[in-house]
Every structure is written in structure tokens, then in C-alpha cells.
C-alpha positions as CSV (number, residue, x, y, z in Angstrom):
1,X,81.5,30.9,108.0
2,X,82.3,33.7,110.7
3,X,81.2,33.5,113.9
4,X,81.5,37.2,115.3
5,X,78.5,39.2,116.9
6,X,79.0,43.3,115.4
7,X,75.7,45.2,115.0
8,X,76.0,48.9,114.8
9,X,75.3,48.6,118.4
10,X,77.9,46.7,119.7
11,X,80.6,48.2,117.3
12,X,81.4,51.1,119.3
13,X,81.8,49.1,122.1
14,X,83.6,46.3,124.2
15,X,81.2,43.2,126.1
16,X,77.9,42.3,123.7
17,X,76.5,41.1,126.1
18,X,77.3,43.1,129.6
19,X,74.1,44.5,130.0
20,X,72.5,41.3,130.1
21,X,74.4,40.4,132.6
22,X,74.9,43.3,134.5
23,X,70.9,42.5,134.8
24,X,70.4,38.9,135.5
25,X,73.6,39.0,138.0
26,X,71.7,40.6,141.0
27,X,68.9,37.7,140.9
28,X,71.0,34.9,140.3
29,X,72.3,33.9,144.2
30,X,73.7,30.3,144.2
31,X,76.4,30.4,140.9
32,X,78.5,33.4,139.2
33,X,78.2,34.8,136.3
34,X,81.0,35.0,133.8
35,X,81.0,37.6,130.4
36,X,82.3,36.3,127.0
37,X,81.8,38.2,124.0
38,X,83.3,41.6,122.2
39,X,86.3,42.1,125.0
40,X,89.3,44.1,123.2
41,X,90.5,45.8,126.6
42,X,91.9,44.7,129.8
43,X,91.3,48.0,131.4
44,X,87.2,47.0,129.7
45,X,87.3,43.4,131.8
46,X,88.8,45.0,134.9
47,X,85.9,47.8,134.7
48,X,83.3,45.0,134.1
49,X,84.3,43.3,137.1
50,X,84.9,46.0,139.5
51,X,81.3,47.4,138.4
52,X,80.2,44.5,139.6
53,X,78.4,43.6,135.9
54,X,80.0,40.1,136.2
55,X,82.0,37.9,138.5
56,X,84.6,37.0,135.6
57,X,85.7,37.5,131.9
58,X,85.9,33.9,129.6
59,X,89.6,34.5,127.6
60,X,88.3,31.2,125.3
61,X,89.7,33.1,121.6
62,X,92.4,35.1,123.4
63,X,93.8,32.1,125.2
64,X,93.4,29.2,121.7
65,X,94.9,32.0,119.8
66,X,98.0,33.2,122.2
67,X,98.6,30.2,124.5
68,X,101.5,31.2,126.1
């Protein structure tokens, strides 16, 4: 079993799910919001960030995968 999210939307693309929470970020007040989820760039999570879509990027595969 795979667990990867591609649809022919999000193959052209880094961050499944950035709009989503480029649009629940502004009404949630009292928590942050961190974006998991189709990253391949650091220039894409630095962008993300800086755009203010999300507060921070989850590195869960990246960091199981390359731990040091």
C-alpha cells in the first residue's frame, strides 16, 4: 500500500494542501498552522512561509528518511 496524494492537480506542483491553508490561517487566532504534504523544494517552504500561507513546514518523511 502507498500512501502518496498525486492527482493531476497536485502533480505539477509542490504543497497539496497550501491552499487550504493559506485559507483557514487568517481565521484561526489562538494556534499556528503548520503544512505537510507534496514539499520537494526548500526555496517552495521558504515561499510558503514568507507568503504567509502557513506558520511552518512538517519535515516528518524528509527527517525518518535522512536523519542526520
Amino acid at each position: 500500500m502507498q500512501f502518496w496524494h498525486a492527482t493531476e492537480s497536485t502533480l505539477p506542483r509542490e504543497a497539496f494542501f497550501i491552499e487550504f491553508a493559506a485559507t483557514v490561517r487568517p481565521h484561526i487566532k489562538s494556534s499556528v498552522v503548520y503544512l505537510t504534504g507534496g514539499f520537494r523544494t526548500v526555496p517552495a517552504m521558504v515561499k510558503a512561509v514568507r507568503n504567509k500561507e502557513t506558520d511552518g513546514i512538517s519535515l516528518a518523511r524528509p527527517v525518518a528518511a535522512e536523519p542526520d
